[in-house]
N, C-alpha and C positions, 0 to 999 in steps of 0.2 A: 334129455337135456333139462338139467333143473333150469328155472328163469325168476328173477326177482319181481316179478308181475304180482302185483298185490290179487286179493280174491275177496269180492264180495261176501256176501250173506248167501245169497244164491248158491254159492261155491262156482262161479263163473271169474276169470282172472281179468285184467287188463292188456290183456295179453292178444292182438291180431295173428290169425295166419293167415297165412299167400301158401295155397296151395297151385305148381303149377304143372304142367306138364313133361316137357321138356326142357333140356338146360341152353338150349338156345334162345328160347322165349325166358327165362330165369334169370339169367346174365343182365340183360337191361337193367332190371330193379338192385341186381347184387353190383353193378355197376357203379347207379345215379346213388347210393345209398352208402352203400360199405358192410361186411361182413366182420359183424365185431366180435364173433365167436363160433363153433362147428362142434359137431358132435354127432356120433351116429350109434343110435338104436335099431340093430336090428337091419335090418334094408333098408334104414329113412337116416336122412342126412339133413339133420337139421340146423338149416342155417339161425343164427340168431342178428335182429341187426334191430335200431331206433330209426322211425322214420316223423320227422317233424314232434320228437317226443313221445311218440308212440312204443310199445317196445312190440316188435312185430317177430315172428316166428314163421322162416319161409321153407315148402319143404316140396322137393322135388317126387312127384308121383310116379312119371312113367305115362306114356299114352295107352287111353284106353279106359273103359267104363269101371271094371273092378278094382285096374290098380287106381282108378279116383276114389273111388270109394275106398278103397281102400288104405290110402293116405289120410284119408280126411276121417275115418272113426278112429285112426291115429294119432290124427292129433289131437280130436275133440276128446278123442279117454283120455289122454296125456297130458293135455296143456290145458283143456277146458277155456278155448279163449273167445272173447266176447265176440266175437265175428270172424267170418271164414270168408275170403275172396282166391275168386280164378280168373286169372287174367291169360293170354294164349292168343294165339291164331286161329282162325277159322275160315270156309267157305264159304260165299258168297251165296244166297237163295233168292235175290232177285236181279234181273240184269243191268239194273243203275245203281248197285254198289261195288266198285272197284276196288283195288288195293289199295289199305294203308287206310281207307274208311276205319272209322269206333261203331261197334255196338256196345251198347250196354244194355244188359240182360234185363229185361221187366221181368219175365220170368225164364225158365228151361225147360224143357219137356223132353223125354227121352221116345226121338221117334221109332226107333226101332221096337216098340211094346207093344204089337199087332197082334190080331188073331188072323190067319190063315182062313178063309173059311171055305168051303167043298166047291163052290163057286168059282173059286181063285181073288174075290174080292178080299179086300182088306177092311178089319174091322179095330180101330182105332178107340179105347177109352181113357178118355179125358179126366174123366171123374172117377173117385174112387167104388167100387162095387164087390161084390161078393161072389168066390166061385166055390162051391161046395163048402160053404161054412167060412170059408178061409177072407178075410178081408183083404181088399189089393190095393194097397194105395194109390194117391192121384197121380195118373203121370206128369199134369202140368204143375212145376211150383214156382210160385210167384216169389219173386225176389223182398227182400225184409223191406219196408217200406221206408224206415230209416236210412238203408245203405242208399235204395234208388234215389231218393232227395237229395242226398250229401252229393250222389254221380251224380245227378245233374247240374247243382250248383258250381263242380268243379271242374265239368264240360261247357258251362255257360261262358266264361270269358277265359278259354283255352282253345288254340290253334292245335291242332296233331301236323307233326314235323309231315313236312310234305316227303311223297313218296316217290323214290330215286325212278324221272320216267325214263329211261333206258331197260327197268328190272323190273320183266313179267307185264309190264305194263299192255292192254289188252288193244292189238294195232288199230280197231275199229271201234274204239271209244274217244271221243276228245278229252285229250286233258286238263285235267281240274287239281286243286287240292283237297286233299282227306277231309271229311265231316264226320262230325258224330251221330249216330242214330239211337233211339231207343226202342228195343221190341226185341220178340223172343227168338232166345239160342235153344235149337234144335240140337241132341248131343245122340248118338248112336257108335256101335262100335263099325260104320260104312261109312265109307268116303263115296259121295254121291255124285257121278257126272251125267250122267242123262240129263236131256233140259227138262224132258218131258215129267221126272221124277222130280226132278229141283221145284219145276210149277206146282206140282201136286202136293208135295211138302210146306210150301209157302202155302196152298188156300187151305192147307188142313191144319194147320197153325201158326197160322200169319208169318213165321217163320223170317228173321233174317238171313242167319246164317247156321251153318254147322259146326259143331265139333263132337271131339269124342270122350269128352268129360264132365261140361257142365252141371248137364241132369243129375248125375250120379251122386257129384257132391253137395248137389240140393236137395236129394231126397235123402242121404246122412245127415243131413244139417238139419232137416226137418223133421226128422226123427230126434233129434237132442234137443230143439227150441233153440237151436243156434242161427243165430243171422247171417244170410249169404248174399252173397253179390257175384254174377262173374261181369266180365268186360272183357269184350274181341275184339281183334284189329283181322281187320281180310286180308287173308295174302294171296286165294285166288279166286277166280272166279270161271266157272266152267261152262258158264255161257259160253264167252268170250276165247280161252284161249284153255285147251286141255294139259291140265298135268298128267306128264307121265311117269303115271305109277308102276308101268313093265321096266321102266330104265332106272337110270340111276340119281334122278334129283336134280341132276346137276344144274336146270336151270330155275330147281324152288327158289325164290329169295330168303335162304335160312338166314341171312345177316341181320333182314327186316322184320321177321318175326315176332309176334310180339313186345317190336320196340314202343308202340303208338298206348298197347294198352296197358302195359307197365308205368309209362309214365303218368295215365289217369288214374290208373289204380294209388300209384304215392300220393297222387293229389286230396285223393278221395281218404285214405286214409289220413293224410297229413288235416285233412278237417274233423272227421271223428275225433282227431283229439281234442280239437278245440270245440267241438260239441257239449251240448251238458245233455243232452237227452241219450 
């Protein structure tokens, strides 16, 4: 898709993407916004749309770590645009964040990057290091520090729509309304139910919640010097109440999905434009 996104000196455009996962979490923003044009390269179907003057470029990935990555060196070779955000659904890593809760990403870390070792213990690196010559990058990356300012400012006097309590809602938590959180998204290609595996996750990287894309598109974005952000909305929590993944979904709340962090994500975008830094 060509775009009328002007380009720096840099060779970096004015141009955002919203990279997300699925089109149920996608819908919200193509929604609140409008699709002012489409086009499709290849496997990628890129929406075009302006969000508070911005010209933003949103493109449907697919779940799952490679096809994140994978979206996202697509659009950064294509579009070259001044920031990449993920916004989506995730699970829950401590027992007092329920549905419909916001994280926003300080950083991502992809926790499935272990070493096995003869032991059976797991051996986790944080930092980047060396294995036969070859360098391995960090698995933790820290969100651009520009994006996380702007998500806070436009989580500071924002409500997240409360969450329908009839739907998934967890029968032995009181109910409250959604709040925002910031700390890190865990991203693996595992969906994690054990509690005892969710605690262990949580002290080995403070961890809020999970998903299966985050990291990926933070470590392409930090490979280009591109600015990321993601932002999560929980939809469940496996302390509390198990999905079942043998059956057929039917009682995920797909309706809710990503609606809480889509609409931070506009916000948060909708100030980058009015940004000067």
């Amino acid at each position: 898709m060509s775009t009328t996104a002007g380009v720096d000196e840099r060779g970096a455009s004015d141009l955002v993407g919203v990279v997300v996962a699925m089109e149920a979490e996608l819908r919200h923003l193509l929604e609140a916004v409008g699709v002012e044009r489409e086009e499709r390269d290849g496997p990628w179907l890129e929406r075009g749309l302006t969000i508070d003057g911005v010209p933003t470029l949103a493109l449907l990935s697919g779940m799952g770590m490679v096809n994140a990555a994978a979206a996202t060196e697509h659009l950064i070779a294509t579009h070259r645009p001044r920031a990449v955000f993920n916004y989506g659904c995730s699970g829950a890593h401590r027992r007092d964040i329920p549905p419909g809760d916001v994280v926003i990403g300080e950083a991502a870390v992809h926790h499935g990057a272990v070493h096995i070792l003869a032991s059976g213990e797991e051996l986790y690196n944080g930092s980047s290091y060396d294995v036969g010559g070859e360098s391995m990058p960090a698995r933790d990356l820290a969100a651009d520090p520009a994006l996380l300012a702007l998500a806070r400012e436009a989580a500071a006097d924002w409500s997240p729509e409360p969450w329908p309590r009839q739907l998934f809602w967890p029968p032995a938590v009181p109910y409250r309304e959604p709040v925002v959180h910031v700390g890190v998204v865990a991203s693996a290609d595992i969906w994690t139910q054990q509690h005892l595996r969710l605690d262990a996750l949580h002290l080995r990287h403070r961890s809020l919640c999970e998903d299966m894309e985050a990291a990926a598109m933070a470590q392409v974005c930090a490979r280009h010097g591109v600015p990321f952000l993601a932002i999560k909305d929980i939809s469940n929590n496996e302390f509390h109440v198990a999905t079942d993944l043998a059956g057929d979904f039917a009682e995920f709340p797909t309706a809710e999905v990503g609606k809480r962090a889509a609409e931070l994500t506009r916000r948060v975008i909708g100030r980058l434009g009015h940004s000067t830094g």
